[in-house]
C-alpha positions in Angstrom: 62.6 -5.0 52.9 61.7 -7.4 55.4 58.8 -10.3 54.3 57.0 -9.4 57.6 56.8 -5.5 56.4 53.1 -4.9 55.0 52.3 -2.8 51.6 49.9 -0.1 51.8 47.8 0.2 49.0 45.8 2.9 48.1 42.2 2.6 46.5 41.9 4.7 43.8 38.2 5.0 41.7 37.6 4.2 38.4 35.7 8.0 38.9 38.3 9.8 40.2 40.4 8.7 37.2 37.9 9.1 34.5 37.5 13.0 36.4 41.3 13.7 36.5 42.1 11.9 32.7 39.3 14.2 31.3 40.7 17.6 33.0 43.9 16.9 31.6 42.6 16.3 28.5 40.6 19.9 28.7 43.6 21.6 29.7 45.6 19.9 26.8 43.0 21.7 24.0 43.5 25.4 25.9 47.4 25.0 25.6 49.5 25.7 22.6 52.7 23.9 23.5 53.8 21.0 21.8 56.0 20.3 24.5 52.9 20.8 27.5 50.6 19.3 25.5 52.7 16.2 25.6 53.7 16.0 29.2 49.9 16.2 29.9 49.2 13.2 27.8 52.0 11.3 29.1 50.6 11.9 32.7 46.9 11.4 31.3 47.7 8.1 30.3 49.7 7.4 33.7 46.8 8.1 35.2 44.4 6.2 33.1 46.5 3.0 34.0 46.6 3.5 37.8 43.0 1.9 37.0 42.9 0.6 33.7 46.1 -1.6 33.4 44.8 -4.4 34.6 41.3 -4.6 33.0 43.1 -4.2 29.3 46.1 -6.9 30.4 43.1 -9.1 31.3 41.1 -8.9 28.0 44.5 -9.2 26.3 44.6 -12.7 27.3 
């Protein structure tokens, strides 16, 4: 990559997260698969950090 090529970032709301983080988390309780159960939590909390990562890193310091 070239140091004149610009990233795109996209916005994403703290809303939209909290919505999407909380769906998963309903659709976790109506499954009974171990296994589904944990790839939903492991992209619930991928989710959650799309927004999150960098308020927590912050207070960590």
């Amino acid at each position: 990559m070239s140091q004149d090529q610009e990233f795109d970032y996209e916005e994403i709301s703290s809303d939209e997260v909290d919505r999407v983080v909380a769906a998963l988390e309903q659709l976790s309780e109506s499954v009974a698969s171990e296994t589904i159960k944990g790839f939903l939590e492991e992209c619930s909390t991928s989710v959650y950090y799309l927004v999150y990562e960098d308020d927590e890193t912050a207070e960590a310091a």
